[in-house]
C-alpha positions as CSV (number, residue, x, y, z in Angstrom):
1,X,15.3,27.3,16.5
2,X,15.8,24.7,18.6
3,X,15.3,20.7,18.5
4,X,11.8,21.1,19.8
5,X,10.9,23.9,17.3
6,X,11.6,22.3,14.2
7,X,9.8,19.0,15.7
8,X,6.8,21.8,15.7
9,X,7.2,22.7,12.5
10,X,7.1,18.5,11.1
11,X,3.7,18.2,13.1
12,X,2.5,21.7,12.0
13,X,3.0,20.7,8.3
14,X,1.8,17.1,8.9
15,X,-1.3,18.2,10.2
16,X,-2.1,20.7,7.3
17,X,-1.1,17.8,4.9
18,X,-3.7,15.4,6.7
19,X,-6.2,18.4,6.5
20,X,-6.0,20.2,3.2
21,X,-4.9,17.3,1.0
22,X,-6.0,13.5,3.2
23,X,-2.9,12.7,3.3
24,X,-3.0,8.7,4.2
25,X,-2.1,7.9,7.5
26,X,1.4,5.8,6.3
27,X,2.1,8.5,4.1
28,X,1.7,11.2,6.7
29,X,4.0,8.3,9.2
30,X,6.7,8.1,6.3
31,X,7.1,11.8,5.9
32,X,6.9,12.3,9.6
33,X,10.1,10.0,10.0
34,X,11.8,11.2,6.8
35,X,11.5,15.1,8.1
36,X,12.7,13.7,11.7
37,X,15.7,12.5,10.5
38,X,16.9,15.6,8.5
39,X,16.0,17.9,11.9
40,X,18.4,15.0,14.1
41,X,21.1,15.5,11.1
42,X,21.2,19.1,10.8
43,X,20.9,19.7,14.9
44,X,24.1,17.4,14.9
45,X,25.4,20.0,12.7
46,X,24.9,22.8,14.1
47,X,22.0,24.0,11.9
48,X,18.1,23.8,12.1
49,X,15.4,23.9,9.9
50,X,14.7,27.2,10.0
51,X,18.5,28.1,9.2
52,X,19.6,25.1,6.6
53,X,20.3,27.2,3.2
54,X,20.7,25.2,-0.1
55,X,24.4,23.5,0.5
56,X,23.1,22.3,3.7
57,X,20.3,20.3,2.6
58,X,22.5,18.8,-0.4
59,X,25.1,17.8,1.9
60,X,22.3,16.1,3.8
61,X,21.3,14.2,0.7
62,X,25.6,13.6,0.2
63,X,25.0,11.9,3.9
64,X,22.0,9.9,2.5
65,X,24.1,8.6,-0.4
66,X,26.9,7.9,1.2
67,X,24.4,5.8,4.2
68,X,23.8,3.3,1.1
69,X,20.1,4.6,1.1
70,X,18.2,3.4,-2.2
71,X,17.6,6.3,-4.6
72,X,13.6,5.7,-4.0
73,X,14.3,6.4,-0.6
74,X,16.2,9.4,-0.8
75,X,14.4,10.5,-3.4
76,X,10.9,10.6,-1.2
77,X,13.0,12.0,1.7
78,X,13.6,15.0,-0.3
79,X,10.4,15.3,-1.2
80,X,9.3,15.7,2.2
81,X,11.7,18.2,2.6
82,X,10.9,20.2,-0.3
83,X,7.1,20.1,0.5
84,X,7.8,21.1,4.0
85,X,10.0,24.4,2.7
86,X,7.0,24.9,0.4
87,X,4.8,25.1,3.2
88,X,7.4,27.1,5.4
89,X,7.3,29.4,2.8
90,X,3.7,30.1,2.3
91,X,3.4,30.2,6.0
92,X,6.0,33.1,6.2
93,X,8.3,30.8,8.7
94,X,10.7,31.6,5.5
95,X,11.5,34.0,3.4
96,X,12.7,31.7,0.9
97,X,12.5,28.0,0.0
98,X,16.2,26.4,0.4
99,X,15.0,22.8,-1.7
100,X,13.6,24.5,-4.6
101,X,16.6,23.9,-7.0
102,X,17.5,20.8,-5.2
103,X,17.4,18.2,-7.8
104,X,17.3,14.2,-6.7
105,X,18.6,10.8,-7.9
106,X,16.6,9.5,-10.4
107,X,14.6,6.8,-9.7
108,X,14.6,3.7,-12.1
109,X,11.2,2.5,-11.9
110,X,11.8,-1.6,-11.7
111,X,8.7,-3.8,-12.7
112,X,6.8,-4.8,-9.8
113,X,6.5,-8.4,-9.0
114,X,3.4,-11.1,-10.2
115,X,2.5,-14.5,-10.3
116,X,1.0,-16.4,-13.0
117,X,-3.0,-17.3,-12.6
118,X,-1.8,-21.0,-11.4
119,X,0.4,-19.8,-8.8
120,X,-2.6,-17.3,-7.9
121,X,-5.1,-20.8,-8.1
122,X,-2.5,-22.8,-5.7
123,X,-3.1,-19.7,-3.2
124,X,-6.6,-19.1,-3.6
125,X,-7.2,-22.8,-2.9
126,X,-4.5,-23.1,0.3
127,X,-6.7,-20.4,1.6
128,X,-9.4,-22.8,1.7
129,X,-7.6,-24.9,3.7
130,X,-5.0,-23.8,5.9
131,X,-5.9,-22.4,9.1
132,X,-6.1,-23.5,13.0
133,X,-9.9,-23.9,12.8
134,X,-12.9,-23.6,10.4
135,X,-13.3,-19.9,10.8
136,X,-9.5,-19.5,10.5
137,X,-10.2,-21.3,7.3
138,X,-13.3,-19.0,6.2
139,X,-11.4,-15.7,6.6
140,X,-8.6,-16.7,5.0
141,X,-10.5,-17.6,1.7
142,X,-12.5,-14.7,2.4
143,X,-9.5,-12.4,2.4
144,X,-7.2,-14.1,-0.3
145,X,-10.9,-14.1,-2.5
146,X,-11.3,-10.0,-2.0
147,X,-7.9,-9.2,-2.7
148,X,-7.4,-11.4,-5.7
149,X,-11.3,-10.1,-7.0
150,X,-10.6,-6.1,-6.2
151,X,-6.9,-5.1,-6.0
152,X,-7.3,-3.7,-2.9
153,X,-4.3,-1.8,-0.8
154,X,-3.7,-4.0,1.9
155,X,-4.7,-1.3,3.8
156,X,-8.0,-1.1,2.1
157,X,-8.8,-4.6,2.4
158,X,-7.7,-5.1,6.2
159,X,-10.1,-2.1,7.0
160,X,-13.0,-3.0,5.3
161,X,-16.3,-2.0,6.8
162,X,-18.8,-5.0,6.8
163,X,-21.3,-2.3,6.0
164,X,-20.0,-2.2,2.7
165,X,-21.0,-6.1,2.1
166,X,-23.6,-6.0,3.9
167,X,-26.4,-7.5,1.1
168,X,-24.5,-9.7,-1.2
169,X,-23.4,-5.9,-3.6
170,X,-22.2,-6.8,-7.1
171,X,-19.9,-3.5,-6.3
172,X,-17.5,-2.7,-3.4
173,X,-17.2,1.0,-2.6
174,X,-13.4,1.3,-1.5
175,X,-12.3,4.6,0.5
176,X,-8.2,4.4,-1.1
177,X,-5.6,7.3,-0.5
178,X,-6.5,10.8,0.5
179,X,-9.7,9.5,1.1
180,X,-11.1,9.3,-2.4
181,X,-13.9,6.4,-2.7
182,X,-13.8,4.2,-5.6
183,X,-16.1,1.9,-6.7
184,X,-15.1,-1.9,-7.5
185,X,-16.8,-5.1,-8.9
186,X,-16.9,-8.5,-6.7
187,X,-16.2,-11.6,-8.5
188,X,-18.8,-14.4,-8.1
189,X,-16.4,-16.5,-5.9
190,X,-15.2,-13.4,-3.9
191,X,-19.3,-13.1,-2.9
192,X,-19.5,-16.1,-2.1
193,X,-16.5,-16.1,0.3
194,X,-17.6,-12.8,1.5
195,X,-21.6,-14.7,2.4
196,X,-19.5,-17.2,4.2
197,X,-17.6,-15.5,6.2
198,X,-20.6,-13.2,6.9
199,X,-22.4,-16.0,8.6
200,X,-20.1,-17.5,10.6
201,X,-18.5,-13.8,11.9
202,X,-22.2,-12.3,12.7
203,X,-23.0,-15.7,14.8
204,X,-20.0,-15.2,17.1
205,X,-20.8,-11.4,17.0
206,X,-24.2,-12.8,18.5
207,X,-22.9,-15.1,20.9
208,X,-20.2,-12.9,22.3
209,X,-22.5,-10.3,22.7
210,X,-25.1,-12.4,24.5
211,X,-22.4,-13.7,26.7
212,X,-20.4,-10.5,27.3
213,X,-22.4,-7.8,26.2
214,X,-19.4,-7.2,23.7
215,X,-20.2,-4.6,21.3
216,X,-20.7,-5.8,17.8
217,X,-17.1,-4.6,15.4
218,X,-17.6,-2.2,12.0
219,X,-14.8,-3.8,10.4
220,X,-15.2,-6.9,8.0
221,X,-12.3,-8.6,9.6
222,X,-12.6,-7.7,13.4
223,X,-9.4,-7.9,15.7
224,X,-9.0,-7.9,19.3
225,X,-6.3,-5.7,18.7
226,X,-6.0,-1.6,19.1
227,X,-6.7,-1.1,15.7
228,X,-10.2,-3.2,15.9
229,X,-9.3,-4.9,12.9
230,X,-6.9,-7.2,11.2
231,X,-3.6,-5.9,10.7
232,X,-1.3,-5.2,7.9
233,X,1.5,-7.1,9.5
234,X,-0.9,-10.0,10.8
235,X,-1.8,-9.9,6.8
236,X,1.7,-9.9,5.7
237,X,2.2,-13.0,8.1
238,X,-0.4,-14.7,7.0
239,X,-0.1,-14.3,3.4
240,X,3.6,-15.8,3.8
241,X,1.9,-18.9,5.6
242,X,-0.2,-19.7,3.1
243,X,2.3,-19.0,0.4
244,X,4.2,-22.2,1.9
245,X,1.1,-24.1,2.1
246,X,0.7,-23.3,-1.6
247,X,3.9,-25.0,-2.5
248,X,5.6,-21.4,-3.6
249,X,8.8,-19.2,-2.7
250,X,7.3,-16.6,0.3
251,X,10.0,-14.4,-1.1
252,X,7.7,-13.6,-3.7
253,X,4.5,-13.8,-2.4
254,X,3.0,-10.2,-0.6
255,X,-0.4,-8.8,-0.5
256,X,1.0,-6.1,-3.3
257,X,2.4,-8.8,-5.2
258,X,-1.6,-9.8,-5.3
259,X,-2.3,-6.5,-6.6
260,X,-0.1,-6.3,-8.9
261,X,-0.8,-9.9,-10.2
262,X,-5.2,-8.6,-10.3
263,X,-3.8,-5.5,-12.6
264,X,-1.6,-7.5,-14.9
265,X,-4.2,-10.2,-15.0
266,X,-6.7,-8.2,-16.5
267,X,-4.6,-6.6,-19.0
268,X,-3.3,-9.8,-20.3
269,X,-7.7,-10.8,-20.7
270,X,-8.1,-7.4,-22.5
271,X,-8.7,-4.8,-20.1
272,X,-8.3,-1.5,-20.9
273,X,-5.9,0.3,-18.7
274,X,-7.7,3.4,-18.2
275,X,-10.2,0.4,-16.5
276,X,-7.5,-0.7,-14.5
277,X,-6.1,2.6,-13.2
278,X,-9.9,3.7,-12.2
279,X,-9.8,0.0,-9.9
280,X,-6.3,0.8,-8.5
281,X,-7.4,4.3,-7.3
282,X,-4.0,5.6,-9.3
283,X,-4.8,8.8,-9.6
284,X,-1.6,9.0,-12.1
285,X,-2.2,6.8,-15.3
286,X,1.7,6.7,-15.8
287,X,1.8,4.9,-12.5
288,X,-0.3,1.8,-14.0
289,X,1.2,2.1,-17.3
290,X,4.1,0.2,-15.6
291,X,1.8,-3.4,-16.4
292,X,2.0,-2.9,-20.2
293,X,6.2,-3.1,-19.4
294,X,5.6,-6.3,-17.9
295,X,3.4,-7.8,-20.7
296,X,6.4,-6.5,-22.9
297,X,9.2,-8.0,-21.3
298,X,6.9,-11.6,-21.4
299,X,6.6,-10.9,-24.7
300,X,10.0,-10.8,-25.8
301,X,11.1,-14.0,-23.6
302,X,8.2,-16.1,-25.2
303,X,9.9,-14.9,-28.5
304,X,13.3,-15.4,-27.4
305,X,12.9,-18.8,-26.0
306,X,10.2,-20.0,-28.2
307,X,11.4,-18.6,-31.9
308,X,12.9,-21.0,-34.5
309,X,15.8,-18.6,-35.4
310,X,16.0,-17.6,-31.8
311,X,18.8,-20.0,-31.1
312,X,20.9,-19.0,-33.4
């Protein structure tokens, strides 16, 4: 097997994923680059895909190790490996699946970033008011609004379709990972961003299209761009920018650190986290449980620094 063949096998295997199981796009990207980079390390070696036996692959994770790579990172990176031998496998490329046994580094599960409801206020309201012009300004609020009402993926939110706000809904019906559609409630504010933004976005659909003939956008938040919509990294930009405007560190400020901050919000009013997974689109419940660690570790500082005896 050469270079070229076991680049054939990586698309073979990412198509079937995208196919059988709706793989997400990113996910299908990640393992596309993880797989690539085992195929460059073994060819270097003088083995293949095809060839690699059980020593091979673990030496390749050795080489990962010894790279400095996080243990998240080679842990998913040997996932993709062992999924594409499982595949190989059932295929009959192989008679046997060299990662089966392969055991990886364990993966401490740190607690994702938040920010507290005022920090989320100063944001919410910079949205309102940053931006180059008055639709700039609309968007923004718009976008910051959503987020902070839904708990969207940032992919989600960057790709809405304006059909699905199209008559002021109470719910917002989300397509998340794999393509599995979700439904979500809209805050009162976030409807009234959402009516805002409406009205300004459809009038310069309508004068574009009288001037140009421009074709009107499905997306909620349209882009010139090759996507046709507003992008993760535009997102990611702008979420920084407004993070300054808000007075906070952009170190800590990302559109997840929104979602994570709309999960742990609720559970801190009540909600129950069955509720919570079902808005996330986890399809795991142990990956949500992760917000009742961070109400724990609160807990035990407002004890520690607030307790009589703590002090001594």
């Amino acid at each position: 097997m050469s270079l070229a063949e076991a680049q054939r096998w990586i698309a073979t295997f990412l198509d079937a994923q995208a196919a059988e199981q709706g793989a997400a796009r990113n996910t299908g990207l990640a393992y596309g680059r993880d797989l690539r980079d085992a195929a460059d390390w073994l060819d270097r070696h003088g083995t293949t895909l095809a060839a690699a036996d059980r020593a091979t692959l673990e030496a390749y994770l050795a080489h990962l190790d010894a790279q400095g790579l996080a243990p998240a990172t080679r842990a998913r990176r040997l996932s993709a490996l062992k999924q594409l031998y499982r595949f190989a496998h059932d295929e009959g490329w192989r008679s046997d699946n060299p990662a089966l046994q392969i055991k990886g580094p364990g993966r401490r599960r740190s607690l994702p970033k938040t920010l507290g409801m005022d920090e989320v206020d100063a944001l919410l309201a910079a949205a309102e008011t940053h931006g180059r012009s008055a639709a700039d300004r609309l968007r923004n609020t718009c976008l910051m609004q959503v987020l902070y009402a839904t708990g969207l993926r940032v992919t989600e939110l960057v790709s809405l379709p304006v059909a699905a706000v199209r008559g002021d809904p109470q719910l917002l019906l989300v397509r998340g990972k794999g393509g599995k559609e979700r439904m979500v409630p809209l805050s009162a504010p976030a409807r009234t961003a959402i009516t805002a933004w409406l009205a300004h976005r459809d009038a310069e659909e309508a004068r574009q299209k009288a001037e140009t003939g421009a074709r009107a956008s499905p997306f909620l938040f349209p882009s010139r761009g090759k996507a046709g919509h507003l992008t993760r990294i535009r997102f990611f930009t702008l979420i920084k920018d407004l993070a300054l405007a808000a007075g906070l560190d952009p170190a800590r400020v990302t559109p997840h650190t929104l979602r994570h901050a709309f999960a742990t919000h609720l559970l801190q009013n009540g909600a129950d986290l069955r509720a919570i997974q079902t808005l996330l689109g986890h399809a795991d419940i142990a990956t949500t449980e992760i917000y009742t660690h961070i109400l724990d570790d609160r807990l035990k500082r407002l004890v520690l620094d607030n307790h009589p005896l703590a002090s001594r």
